[in-house]
C-alpha positions in Angstrom: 0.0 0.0 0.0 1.4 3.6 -1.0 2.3 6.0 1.6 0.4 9.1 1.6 2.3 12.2 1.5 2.5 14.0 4.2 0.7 17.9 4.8 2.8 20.8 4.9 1.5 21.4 8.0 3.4 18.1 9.6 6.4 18.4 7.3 8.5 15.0 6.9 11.4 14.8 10.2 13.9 15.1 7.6 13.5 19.2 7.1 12.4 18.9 3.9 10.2 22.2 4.4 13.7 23.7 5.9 15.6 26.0 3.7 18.9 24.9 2.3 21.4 25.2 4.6 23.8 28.7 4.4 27.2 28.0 3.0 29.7 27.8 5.7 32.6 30.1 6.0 34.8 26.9 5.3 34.0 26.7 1.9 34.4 30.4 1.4 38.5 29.9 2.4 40.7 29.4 -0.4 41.9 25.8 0.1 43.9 26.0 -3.2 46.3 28.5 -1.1 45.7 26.6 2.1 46.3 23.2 0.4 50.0 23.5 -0.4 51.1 25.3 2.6 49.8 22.1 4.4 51.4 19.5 2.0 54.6 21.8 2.6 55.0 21.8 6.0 53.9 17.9 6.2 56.7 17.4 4.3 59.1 19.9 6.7 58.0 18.0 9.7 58.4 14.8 8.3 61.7 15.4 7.0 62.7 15.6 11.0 61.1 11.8 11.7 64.3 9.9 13.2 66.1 13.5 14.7 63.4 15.2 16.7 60.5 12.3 16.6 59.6 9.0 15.7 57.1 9.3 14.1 54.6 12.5 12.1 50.9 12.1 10.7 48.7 15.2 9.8 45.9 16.0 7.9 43.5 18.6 6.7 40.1 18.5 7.8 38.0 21.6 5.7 35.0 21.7 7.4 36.4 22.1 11.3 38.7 24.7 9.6 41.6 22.6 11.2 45.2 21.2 10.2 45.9 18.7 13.1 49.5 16.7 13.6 50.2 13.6 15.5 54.0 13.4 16.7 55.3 10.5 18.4 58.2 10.8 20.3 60.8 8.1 21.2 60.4 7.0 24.7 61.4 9.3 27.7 61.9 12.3 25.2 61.6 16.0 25.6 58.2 17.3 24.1 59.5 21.0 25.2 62.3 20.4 22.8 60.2 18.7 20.0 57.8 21.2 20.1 60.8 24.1 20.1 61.1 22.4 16.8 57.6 21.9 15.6 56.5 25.5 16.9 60.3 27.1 14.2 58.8 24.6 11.2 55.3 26.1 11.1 55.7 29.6 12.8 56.2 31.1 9.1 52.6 29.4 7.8 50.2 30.2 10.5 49.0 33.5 9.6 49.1 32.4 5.5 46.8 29.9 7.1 44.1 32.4 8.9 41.2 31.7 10.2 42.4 27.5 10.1 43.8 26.7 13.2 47.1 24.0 13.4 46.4 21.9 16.6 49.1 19.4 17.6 49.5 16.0 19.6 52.4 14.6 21.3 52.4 11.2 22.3 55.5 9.6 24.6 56.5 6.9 26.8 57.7 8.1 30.0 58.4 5.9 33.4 57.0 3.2 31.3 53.4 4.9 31.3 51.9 6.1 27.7 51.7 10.5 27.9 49.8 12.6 25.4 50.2 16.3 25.1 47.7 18.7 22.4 47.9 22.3 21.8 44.2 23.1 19.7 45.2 26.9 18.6 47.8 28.5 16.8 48.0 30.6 19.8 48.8 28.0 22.0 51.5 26.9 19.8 53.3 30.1 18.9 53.5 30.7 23.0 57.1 30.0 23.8 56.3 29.9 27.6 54.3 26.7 27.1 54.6 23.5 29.6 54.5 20.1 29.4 54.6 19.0 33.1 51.2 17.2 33.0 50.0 14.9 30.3 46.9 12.6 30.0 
């Protein structure tokens, strides 16, 4: 048996009646400038796997306006001197990268217990006064 449509005055639950949603300040960015400058420092922070890490990911993610890293660090290593190192490789692109935020996670082994450290601004990672005392 056919469904009857529903009245416009009990619209479907899918917002159908809604109008389209408003395009999002992400899309208005200009990812072909944005793009690059990512896959170039990906690269520069790569290229110090083995000296100041173990090991780099990172990714662009459009629609949170975010460029996040992943660094793991050999065991019982300095994240205040990997970050030192970090923070001098992408100090240059942040603010070609406005309003997309670089966020950053360290993750290393110390007294045998698994630490992670994340900075979630560009702010936070330009500050040279930064600590990592306390890790989760």
């Amino acid at each position: 048996m056919a469904r009857k449509p529903r009245s416009p005055k009990f619209p479907a639950r899918t917002g159908a009646t809604e109008p389209p949603p408003r395009q999002t300040d992400w899309q208005q960015l200009d990812w072909r400038t944005i793009n690059p400058i990512h896959d170039r420092l990906l690269e520069l922070v790569r290229a110090e796997t083995g000296r100041s890490w173990k090991h780099v990911n990172g990714e662009l993610h459009s629609h949170y306006k975010e460029m996040p890293f992943w660094i793991i660090l050999e065991d019982e290593a300095d994240v205040s001197k990997a970050h030192a190192v970090f923070r001098e490789i992408v100090r240059p692109a942040l603010s070609e990268i406005e309003p997309v935020q670089c966020t950053v996670s360290y993750t290393v082994v110390k007294n045998g217990k698994r630490k992670h450290y994340f900075l979630e601004t560009n702010a936070e990672i330009l500050d040279d006064t930064q600590t990592f005392d306390e890790g989760w």
